[in-house]
Structure formats: structure tokens, C-alpha cells
C-alpha positions in Angstrom: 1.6 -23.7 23.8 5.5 -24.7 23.6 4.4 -27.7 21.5 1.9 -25.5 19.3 5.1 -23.5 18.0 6.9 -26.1 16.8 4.3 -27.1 14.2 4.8 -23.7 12.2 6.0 -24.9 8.7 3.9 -26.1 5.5 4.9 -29.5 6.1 4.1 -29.8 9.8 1.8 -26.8 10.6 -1.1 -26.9 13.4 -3.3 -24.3 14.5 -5.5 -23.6 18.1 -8.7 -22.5 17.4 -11.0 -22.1 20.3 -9.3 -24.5 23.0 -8.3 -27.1 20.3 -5.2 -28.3 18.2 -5.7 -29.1 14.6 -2.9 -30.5 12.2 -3.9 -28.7 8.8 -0.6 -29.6 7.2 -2.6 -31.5 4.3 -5.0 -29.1 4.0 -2.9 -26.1 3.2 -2.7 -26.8 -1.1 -6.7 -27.0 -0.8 -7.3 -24.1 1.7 -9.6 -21.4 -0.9 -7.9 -18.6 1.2 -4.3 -20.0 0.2 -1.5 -21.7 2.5 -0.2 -18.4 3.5 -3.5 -17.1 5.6 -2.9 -20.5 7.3 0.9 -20.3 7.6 0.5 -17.0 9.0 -1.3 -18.2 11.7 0.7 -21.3 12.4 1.6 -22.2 16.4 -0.3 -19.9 17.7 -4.0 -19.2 18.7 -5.9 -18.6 15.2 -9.3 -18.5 16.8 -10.1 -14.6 15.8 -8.8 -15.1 12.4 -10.7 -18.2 12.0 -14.0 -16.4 13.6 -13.7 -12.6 11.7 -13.4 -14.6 7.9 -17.2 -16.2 8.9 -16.5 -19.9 8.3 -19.0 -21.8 7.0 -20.5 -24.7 8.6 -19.0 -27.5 6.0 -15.3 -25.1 6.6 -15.9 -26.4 10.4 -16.7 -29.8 9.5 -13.8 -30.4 7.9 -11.7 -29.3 10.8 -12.9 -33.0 12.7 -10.7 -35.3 11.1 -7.4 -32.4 11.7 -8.1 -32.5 15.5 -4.9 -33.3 17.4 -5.7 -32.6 21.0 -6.8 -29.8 22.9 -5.0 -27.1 24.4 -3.8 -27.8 28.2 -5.3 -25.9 30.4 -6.8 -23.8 27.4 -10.6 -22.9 27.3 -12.9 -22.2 24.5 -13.8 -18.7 23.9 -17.5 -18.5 23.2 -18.7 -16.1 21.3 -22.1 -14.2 21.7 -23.5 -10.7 20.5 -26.4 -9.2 22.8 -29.7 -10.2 20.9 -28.4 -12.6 18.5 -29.7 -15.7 17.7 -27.6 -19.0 18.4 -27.8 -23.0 18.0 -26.0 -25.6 20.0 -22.6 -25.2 18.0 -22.9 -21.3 19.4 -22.8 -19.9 15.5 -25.1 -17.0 14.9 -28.4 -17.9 12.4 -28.6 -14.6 11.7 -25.3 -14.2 9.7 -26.5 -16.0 6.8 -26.1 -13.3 3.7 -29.4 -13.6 2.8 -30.4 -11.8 5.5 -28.5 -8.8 4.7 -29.6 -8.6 1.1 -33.6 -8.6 2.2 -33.6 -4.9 3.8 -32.2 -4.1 0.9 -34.9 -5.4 -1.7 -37.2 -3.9 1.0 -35.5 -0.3 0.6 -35.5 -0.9 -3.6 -39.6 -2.0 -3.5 -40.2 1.0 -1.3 -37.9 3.5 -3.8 -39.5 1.6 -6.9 -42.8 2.1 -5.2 -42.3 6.3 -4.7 -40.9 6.4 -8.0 -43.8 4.7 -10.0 -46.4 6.4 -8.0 
């Protein structure tokens, strides 16, 4: 962790996320979010920020090729909700949006439905 905060600037900035060390210093001018949400996060463990935006699977793809090590002594956190469905990469099938947008054109159909009839 001693080494982790030392790479905290825009030219030589790394970040832990779940167990393992990624160099991101190049990727901070193409980052959609901005350099700043990454900066922010710099030396220390950005595995909740990384997890609450809902990174997609190309956005952890493209952390491969940044990997500098893995933390000492460090262990992935695994994430799991009760009843949620999850593939070998542990990331939850159901958080795809179109699943929240087809209870809604459910709801509409049923509204449209009362209304018409």
C-alpha cells in the first residue's frame, strides 16, 4: 500500500481495484468520466468507486494491459447480492438496462390497456 501512494499524480497515477494494481497514467486524457474521478482515486483502493459507476464489460477489458501487479497480501472483494444472477467474471446478468426499462413497458401496456378499454 506504501508503494500504491506514491503513484498519485496524472503523470504516474495507479489505482487497486479488487486485489490488483493498475497503471492508468495513459488512460486518464481518454477516461469518459474525466482524469479527475481517476485522480481522486489515485494510491488508494478504488474498487467501490469502480464497482458503484457499473463498468461495463469492454471498461474492464481495457484494464488488462494497465495491470502492474497485485496487491501484497491483498484479496479480492467478491461481490454478490442474494438471488442475483452471476457468470465466471462474478458481474451480475441482471444489471443490463434493458431489464429495468421492460417492467416499465409492462406497467405502460397495462395503463394503455385500462385506458383504451
Amino acid at each position: 500500500m506504501e508503494q500504491l501512494k506514491e503513484h498519485n499524480t496524472h503523470e504516474d497515477l495507479w489505482l487497486l481495484i479488487d486485489g490488483k494494481v493498475y497503471n492508468v497514467s495513459k488512460f486518464l486524457d481518454e477516461h469518459p468520466g474525466g482524469d479527475e474521478v481517476l485522480v481522486t482515486e489515485a494510491g488508494k483502493d478504488a474498487t467501490e468507486a469502480f464497482e458503484d459507476v457499473g463498468h461495463s464489460e469492454d471498461a474492464r477489458a481495457l484494464l488488462g494491459p494497465m495491470l502492474v501487479g497485485e496487491l501484497e497480501g491483498g484479496t479480492q472483494k467478491i461481490k454478490t447480492t442474494s438471488g442475483a444472477v452471476t457468470n465466471e467474471n462474478n458481474t451480475n446478468l441482471n444489471s443490463h438496462p434493458l431489464f429495468m426499462f421492460i417492467p416499465l413497458m409492462l406497467l405502460g401496456a397495462y395503463l394503455a390497456y385500462k385506458y383504451v378499454s
